[in-house]
C-alpha positions as a printed Julia matrix, in Angstrom:
83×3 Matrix{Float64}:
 -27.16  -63.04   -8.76
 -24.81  -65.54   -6.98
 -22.1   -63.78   -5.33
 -18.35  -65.99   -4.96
 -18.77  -65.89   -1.2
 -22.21  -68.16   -2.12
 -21.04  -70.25   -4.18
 -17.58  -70.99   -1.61
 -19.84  -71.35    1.16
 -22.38  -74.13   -0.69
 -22.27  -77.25    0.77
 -24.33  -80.19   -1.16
 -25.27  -83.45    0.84
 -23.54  -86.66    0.39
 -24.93  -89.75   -0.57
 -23.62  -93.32   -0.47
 -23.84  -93.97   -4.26
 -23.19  -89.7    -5.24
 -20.33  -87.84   -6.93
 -16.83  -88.31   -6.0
 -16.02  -85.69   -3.76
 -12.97  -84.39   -4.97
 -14.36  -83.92   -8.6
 -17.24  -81.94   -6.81
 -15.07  -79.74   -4.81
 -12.38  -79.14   -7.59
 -15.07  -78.34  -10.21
 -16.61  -75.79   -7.66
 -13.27  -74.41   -7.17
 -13.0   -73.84  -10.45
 -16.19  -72.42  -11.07
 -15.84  -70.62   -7.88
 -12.6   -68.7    -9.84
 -14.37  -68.18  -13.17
 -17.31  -66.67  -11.06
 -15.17  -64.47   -8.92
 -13.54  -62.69  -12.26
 -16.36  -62.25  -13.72
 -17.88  -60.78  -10.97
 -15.53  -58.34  -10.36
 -14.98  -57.57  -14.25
 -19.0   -56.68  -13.81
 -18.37  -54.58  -10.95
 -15.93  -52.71  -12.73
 -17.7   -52.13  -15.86
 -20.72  -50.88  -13.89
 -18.39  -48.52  -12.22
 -16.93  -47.24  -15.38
 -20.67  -46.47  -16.68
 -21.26  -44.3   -13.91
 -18.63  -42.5   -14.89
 -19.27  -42.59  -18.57
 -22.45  -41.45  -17.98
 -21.03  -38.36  -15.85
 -19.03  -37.11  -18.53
 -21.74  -37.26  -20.59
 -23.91  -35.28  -18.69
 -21.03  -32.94  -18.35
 -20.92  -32.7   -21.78
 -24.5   -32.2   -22.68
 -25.16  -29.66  -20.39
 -22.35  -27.45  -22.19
 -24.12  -27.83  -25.15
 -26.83  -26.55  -23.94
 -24.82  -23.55  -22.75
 -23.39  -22.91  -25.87
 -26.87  -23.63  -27.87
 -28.13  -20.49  -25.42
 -25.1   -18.22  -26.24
 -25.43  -19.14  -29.68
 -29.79  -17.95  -30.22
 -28.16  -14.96  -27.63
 -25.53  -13.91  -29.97
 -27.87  -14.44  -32.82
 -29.99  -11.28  -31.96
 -27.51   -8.62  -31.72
 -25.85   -9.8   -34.92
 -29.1    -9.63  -37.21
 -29.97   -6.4   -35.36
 -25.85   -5.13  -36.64
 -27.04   -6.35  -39.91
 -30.08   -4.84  -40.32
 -28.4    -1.55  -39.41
């Protein structure tokens, strides 16, 4: 993936009979700005996975907890039952 810094730094070769130069460099500038929030919006979002995925892990391995202390307390209250 192109990063902003890339696409400021690109420099295309000029030609006698080319693009006007202006329109080039304004419609790279724009692009350039486009780019760049997009690029960080992806940053961010794959920052805010990380975490996402975190919490879930978090999460998950309380479950498991309580699924254990759930078959533990299981036992002792069909044993008080049976009784």
């Amino acid at each position: 993936m192109l990063t902003p810094i890339e696409i400021q730094n690109k420099i295309f070769k000029s030609s006698g009979l080319g693009y006007d130069k202006k329109d080039v460099d304004n419609f790279v500038t724009e692009v350039l700005q486009s780019y760049e929030a997009l690029y960080r919006e992806k940053m961010e979002l794959g920052d805010k996975i990380n975490v996402l995925t975190e919490g879930l892990q978090y999460y998950k391995t309380i479950e498991k907890t309580l699924q254990k202390a759930l078959v533990l307390a299981e036992k002792p209250a069909e044993e008080t039952k049976a009784e």
